[in-house]
Kinemage of the C-alpha trace (Angstrom):
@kinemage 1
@onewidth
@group {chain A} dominant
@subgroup {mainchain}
@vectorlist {calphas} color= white
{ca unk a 1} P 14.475 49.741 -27.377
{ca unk a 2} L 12.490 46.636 -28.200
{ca unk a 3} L 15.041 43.582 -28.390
{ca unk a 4} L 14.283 40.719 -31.381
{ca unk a 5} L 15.316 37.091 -30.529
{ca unk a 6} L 18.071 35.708 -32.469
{ca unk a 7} L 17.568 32.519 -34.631
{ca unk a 8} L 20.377 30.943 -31.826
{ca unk a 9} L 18.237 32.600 -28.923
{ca unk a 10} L 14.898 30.618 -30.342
{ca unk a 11} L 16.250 27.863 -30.659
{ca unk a 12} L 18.121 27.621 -26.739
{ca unk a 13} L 14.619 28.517 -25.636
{ca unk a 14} L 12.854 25.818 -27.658
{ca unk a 15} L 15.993 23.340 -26.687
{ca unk a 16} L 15.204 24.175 -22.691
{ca unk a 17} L 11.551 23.988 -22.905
{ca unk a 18} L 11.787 20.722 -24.433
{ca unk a 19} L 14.220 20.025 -21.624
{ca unk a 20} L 11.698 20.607 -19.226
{ca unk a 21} L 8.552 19.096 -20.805
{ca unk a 22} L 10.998 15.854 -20.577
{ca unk a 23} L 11.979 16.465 -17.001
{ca unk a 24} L 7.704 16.990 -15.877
{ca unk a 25} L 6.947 13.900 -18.021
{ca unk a 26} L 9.501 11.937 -16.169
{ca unk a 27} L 8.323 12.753 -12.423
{ca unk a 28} L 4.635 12.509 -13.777
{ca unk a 29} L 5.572 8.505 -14.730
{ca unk a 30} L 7.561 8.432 -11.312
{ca unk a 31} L 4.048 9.432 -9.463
{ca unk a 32} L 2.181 7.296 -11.062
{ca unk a 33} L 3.701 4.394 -10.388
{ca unk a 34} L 4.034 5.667 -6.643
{ca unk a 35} L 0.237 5.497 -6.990
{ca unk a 36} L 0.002 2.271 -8.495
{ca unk a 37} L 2.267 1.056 -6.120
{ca unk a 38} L 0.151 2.273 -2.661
{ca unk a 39} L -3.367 1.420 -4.477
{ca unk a 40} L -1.757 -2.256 -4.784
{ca unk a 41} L -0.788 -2.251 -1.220
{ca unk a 42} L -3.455 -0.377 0.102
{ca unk a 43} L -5.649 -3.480 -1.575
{ca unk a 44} L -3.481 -5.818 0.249
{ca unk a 45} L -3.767 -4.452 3.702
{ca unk a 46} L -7.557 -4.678 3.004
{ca unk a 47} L -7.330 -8.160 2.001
{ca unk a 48} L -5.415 -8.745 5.082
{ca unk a 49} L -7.935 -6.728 7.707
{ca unk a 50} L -11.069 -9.210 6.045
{ca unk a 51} L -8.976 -12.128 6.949
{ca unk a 52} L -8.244 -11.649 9.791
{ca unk a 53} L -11.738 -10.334 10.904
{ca unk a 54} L -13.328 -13.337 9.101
{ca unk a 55} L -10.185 -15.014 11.702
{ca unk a 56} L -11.431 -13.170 14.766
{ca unk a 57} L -15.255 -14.153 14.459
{ca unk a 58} L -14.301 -17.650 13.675
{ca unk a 59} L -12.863 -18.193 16.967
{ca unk a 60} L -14.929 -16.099 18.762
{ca unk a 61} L -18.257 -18.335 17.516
{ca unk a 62} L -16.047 -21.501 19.192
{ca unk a 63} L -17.087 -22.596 22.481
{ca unk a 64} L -14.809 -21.133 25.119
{ca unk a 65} L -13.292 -24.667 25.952
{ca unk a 66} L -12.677 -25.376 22.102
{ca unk a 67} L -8.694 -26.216 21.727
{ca unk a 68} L -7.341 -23.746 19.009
{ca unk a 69} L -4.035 -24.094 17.265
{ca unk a 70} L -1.930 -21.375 16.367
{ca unk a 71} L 0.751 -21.534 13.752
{ca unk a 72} L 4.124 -20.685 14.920
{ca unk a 73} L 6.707 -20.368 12.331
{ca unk a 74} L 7.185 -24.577 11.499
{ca unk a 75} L 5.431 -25.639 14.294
{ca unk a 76} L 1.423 -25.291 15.986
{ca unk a 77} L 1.097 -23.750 19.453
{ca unk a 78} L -2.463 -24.887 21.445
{ca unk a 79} L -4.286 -22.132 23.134
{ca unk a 80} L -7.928 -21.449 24.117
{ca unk a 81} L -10.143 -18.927 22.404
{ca unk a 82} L -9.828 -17.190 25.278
{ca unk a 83} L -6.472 -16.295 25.194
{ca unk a 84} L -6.517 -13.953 21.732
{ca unk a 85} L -6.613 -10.732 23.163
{ca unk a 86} L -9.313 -9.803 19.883
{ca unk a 87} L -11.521 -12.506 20.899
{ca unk a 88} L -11.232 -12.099 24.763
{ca unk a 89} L -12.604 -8.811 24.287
{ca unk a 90} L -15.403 -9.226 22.196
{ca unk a 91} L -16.850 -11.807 24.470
């Protein structure tokens, strides 16, 4: 016995597919913008690596007696080249 939908039944079908076009549409803008948001901070930790290699090299090019200062929240610290672990090592 084949079984015709209803007017009513069409229309609850159409009603819940709409439903869940909306609902996939929603998480698809919610993943994008979790995208966006790692690209942007993926480009900032990149940003952040060439600094502080461009950093590194800069003090390791210094003579080893050269008097560094290193900022420490308000105030400057003095330290030697030497005494960066990054640039310690590469010498």
């Amino acid at each position: 016995m084949d079984r015709a939908s209803t007017p009513h039944q069409r229309k609850a079908d159409l009603d819940n597919s709409q439903q869940l076009v909306r609902e996939i549409e929603s998480q698809a803008i919610a993943a994008q913008q979790q995208i966006s948001l790692v690209r942007t901070q993926a480009a900032s930790k990149q940003r952040e690596m060439r600094l502080a290699q461009l950093t590194r090299s800069e003090i390791a090019s210094l003579p080893s007696d050269t008097a560094v200062y290193e900022g420490v929240g308000k105030m400057y610290a003095f330290s030697l080249p030497t005494t960066f672990p990054s640039v310690a090592a590469g010498r």
